[in-house]
C-alpha positions as CSV (number, residue, x, y, z in Angstrom):
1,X,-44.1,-22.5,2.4
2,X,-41.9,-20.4,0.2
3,X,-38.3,-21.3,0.4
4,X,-36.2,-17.8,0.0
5,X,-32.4,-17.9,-1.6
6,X,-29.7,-16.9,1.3
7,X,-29.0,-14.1,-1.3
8,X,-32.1,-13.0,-2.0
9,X,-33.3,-13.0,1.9
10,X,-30.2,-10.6,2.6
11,X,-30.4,-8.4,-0.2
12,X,-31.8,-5.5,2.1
13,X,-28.5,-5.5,3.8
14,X,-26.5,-5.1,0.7
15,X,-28.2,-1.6,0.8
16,X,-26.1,-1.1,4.1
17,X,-22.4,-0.8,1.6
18,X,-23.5,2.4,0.0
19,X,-23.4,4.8,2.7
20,X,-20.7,2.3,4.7
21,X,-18.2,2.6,1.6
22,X,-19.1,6.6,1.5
23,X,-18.6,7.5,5.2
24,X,-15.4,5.4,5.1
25,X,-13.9,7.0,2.0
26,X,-14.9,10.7,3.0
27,X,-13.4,10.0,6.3
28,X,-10.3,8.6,5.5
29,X,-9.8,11.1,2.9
30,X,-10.4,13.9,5.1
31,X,-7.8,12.7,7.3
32,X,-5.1,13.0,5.0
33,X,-5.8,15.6,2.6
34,X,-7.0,19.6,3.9
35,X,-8.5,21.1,0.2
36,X,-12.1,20.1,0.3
37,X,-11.9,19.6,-3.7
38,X,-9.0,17.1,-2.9
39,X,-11.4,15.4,-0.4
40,X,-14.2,15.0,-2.7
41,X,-11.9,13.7,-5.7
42,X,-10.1,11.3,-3.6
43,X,-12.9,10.2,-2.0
44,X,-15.0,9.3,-4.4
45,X,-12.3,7.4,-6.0
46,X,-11.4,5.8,-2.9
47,X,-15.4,4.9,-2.8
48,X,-15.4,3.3,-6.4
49,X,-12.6,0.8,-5.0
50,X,-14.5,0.2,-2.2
51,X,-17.4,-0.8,-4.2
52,X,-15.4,-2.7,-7.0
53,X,-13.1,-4.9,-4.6
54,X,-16.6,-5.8,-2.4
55,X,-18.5,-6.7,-5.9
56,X,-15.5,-8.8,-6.6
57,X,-15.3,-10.9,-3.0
58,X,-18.9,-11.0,-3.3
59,X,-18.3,-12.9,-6.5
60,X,-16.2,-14.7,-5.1
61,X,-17.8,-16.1,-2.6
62,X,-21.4,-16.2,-4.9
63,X,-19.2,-19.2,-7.0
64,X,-17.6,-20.6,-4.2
65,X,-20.7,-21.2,-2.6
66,X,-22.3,-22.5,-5.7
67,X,-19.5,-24.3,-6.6
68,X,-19.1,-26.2,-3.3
């Protein structure tokens, strides 16, 4: 029997952040700002540190896991 990596056996799910960090970021931007080109901009920087502080606790917990 083939033995799967945790990581590798949940790697569908990491599909799931993409449109989770989008609809988060276009919502909460849309709450506080009215011009839709201030919307966009914001939220798509909002979404990049979405992205970047999950990549980093993913990391995180990727060597903590290894480590321990």
């Amino acid at each position: 029997m083939l033995t799967i990596p945790l990581f590798a056996a949940q790697a569908n799910v990491l599909w799931y952040i993409f449109p989770l960090a989008a609809v988060i970021s276009l919502v909460y931007s849309a709450s506080r700002f009215e011009l839709p080109e201030l919307i966009l901009r914001r939220s798509g920087r909002l979404f990049l540190q979405i992205l970047i502080f999950m990549g980093i606790v993913l990391a995180v917990l990727l060597l903590l896991s290894a480590w321990l």
